[in-house]
N, C-alpha and C positions, 0 to 999 in steps of 0.2 A: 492502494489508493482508494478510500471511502470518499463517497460524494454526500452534500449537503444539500437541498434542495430551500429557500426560506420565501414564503410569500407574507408580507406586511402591509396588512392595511388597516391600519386606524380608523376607529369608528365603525370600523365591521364589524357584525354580529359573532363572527370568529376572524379576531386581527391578526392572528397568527397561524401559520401551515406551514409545518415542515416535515418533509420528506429525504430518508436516508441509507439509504445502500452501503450494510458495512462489508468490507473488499476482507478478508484475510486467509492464511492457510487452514483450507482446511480440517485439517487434524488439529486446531487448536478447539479446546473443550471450553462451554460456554452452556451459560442456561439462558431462559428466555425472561425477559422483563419481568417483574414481579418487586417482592420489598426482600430482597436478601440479607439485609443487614442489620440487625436487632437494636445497635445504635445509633441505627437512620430508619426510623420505621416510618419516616414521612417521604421516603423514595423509593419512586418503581426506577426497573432500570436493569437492563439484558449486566448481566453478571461471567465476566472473563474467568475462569477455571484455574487460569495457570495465574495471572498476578493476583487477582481478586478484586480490580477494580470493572469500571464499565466503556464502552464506547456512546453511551448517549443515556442518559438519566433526566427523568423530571420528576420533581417537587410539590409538594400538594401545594404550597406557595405559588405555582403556577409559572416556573423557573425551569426552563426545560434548557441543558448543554448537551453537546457532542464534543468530539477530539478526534481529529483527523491528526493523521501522520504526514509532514513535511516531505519532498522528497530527498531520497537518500535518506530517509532514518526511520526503516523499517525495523519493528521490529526491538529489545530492549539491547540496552547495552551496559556494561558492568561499570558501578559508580553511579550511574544514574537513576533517578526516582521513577516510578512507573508512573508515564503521562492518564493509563485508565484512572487515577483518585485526581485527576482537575473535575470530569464531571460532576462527582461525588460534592465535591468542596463547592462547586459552583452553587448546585440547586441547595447545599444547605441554607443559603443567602432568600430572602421572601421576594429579592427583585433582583431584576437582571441589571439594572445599573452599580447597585451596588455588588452583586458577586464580583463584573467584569474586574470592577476598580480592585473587589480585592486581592482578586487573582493574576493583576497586570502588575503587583508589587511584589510577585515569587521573584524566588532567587533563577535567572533563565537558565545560569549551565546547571541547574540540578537536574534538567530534562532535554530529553533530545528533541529534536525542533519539532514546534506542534502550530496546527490551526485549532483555534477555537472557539464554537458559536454558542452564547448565552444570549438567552433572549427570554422574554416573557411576552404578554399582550399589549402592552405599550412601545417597550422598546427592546432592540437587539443589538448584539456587539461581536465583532471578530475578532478574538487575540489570536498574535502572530508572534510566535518564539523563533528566535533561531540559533537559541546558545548564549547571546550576547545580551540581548533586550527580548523582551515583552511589549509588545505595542499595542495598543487599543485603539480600534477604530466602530464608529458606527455603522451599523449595514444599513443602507437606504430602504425607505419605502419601496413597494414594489417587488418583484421576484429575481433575486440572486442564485446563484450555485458557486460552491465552492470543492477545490478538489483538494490536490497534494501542493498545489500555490497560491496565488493571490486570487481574492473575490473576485467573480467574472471575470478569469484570464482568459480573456480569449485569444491572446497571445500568443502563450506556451503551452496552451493543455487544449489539445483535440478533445475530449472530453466535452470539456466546456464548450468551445465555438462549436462541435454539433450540435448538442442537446438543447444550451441554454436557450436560443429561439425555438425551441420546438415547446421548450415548455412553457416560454411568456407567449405562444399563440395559443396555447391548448386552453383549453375550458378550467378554470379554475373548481376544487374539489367543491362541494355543498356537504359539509360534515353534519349538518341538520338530516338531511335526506338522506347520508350514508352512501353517497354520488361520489366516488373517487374515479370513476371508469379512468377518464382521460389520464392521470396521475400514475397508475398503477401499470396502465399501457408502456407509458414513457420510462416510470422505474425497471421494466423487464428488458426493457429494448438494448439487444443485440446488437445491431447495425453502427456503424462507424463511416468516420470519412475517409473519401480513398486514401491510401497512402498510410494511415494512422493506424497503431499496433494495438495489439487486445485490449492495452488501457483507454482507446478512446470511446469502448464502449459502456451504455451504462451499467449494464446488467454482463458480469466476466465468467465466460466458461473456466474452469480450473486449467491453469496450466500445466507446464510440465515438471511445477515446481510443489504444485497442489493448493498455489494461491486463485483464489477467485470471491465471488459474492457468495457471501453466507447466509449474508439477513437482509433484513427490507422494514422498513417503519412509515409509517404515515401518522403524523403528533398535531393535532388541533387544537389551539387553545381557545377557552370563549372569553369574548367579554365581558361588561357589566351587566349588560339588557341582552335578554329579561337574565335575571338576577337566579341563581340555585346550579346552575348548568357547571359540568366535570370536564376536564378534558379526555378528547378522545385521544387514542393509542391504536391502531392499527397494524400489528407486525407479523412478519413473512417470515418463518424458521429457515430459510431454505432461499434460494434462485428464484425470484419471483414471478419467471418465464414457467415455475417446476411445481410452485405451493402456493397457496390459497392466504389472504391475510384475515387473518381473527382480531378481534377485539380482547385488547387486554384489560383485563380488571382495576377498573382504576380504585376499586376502596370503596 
C-alpha cells in the first residue's frame, strides 16, 4: 500500500509538491531514480529489477506519474501487463492532460486494478482502474493523499483519516530554501490510529511477510517565474525514519 502525497497551487513559484512512500517486499530488487532507459532518455525514474518498469517517473517535459496498487491486487498476475510501464507511457506525454486522456483509453483488464497520479505544474489527474473501466478524474487544488483507494478516503483507509490533517496543518515544503523539515517528519512517521493495523501508518516496519516502505521521494515542480529553474527530486533509498534524503540529478 504506496501513499501519494500532492499539494497544488497555481500561481506558486512551485505549483506542484509531491511526496511518496513506495510500500513493497523487501527483497524485491530496484535501482534508484536515474535515466535507465536508453529509449527514454528524457526520464528519470527508480527502476523495478524484476519487471523493469517504475513506481513513480518524471519527464523533463515536467510530467511527473506514480502507480499505486488497488487493494487486493498486490503484486503481478499471469495474463496481465505490468502496471510499472503506465508511469513510463505517462511522462512520455510533455503535459499531464494529455497523457492522463491517453492512458484513460487502455484496455483496463490488461492490468490489475491501479491508482494513478499524473500531474504536471498546471494541472493533475487520478486514474482509477479496476479491471472494467479507467476513469479519470481531476485532483483539486490544495493537498490530497491517496493510498490503495479513493482520493482522500477517509472513510476506508486509516492511513488517510490520520495523516491527511496532519499534513494540510503542517508547514508547506519551501523547495527554494531546500525547507522540507515538516514533510519529511510526516513521511517517516510511525504512529497510527488506535485500533488501526500496520497499514495505517505512514512510514511500515517490514512485516512478517518482509512487506514494508522501501523508498521515500519528495518531486517539486517549478513554474514559469523566474524562468531557467529544474525540478527538484529528493529520494530516501531506504525507511525514511533510517536514511537521509539526497538530491537526485535531474540532468
Amino acid at each position: 500500500m504506496c501513499t501519494v502525497v500532492i499539494l497544488r497551487r497555481p500561481g506558486h513559484p512551485w505549483p506542484l509538491i509531491l511526496a511518496a512512500n513506495r510500500d513493497e517486499l523487501v527483497s524485491r530488487a530496484w535501482s534508484p531514480p536515474g535515466r535507465h532507459w536508453p529509449d527514454r532518455a528524457h526520464v528519470t525514474a527508480g527502476r523495478d529489477l524484476e519487471a523493469g518498469g517504475t513506481w513513480l517517473a518524471l519527464g523533463d517535459d515536467g510530467v511527473v506519474a506514480a502507480i499505486l496498487n488497488r487493494r487486493g491486487s498486490l503484486g503481478p498476475q499471469a495474463g496481465k501487463r505490468s502496471r510499472g510501464e503506465l508511469p513510463l507511457e505517462a511522462v512520455d506525454h510533455a503535459e499531464a492532460r494529455v497523457a492522463a486522456k491517453a492512458l484513460a483509453q487502455l484496455e483496463p483488464a490488461s492490468y490489475r486494478s491501479f491508482n494513478l497520479v499524473v500531474a504536471d505544474a498546471r494541472d493533475a489527474y487520478w486514474l482509477r482502474a479496476d479491471g472494467d473501466a479507467i476513469e479519470m478524474s481531476p485532483i483539486p487544488e490544495g493537498l490530497s493523499m491517496i493510498t490503495a483507494g479513493e482520493l482522500n478516503d477517509v472513510a476506508t483507509s486509516a492511513r488517510v483519516r490520520h495523516h491527511l490533517p496532519r499534513f494540510r496543518a503542517a508547514p508547506a515544503p519551501d523547495p527554494g530554501l531546500d525547507d522540507w523539515f515538516a514533510w519529511t517528519a510526516l513521511m517517516a512517521a510511525e504512529d497510527r490510529e488506535p485500533g488501526a493495523d500496520y497499514g495505517g501508518a505512514m512510514n511500515i516496519a517490514p512485516d512478517g511477510r518482509g512487506f514494508g516502505t522501501v523508498s521515500s521521494s519528495l518531486i517539486a515542480l517549478p513554474g514559469l517565474e523566474p524562468p531557467g529553474r529544474k525540478p527538484i527530486w529528493k529520494f530516501c533509498p531506504g525507511r525514511p525514519n533510517a536514511l537521509p534524503y539526497d538530491a537526485v540529478d535531474m540532468g
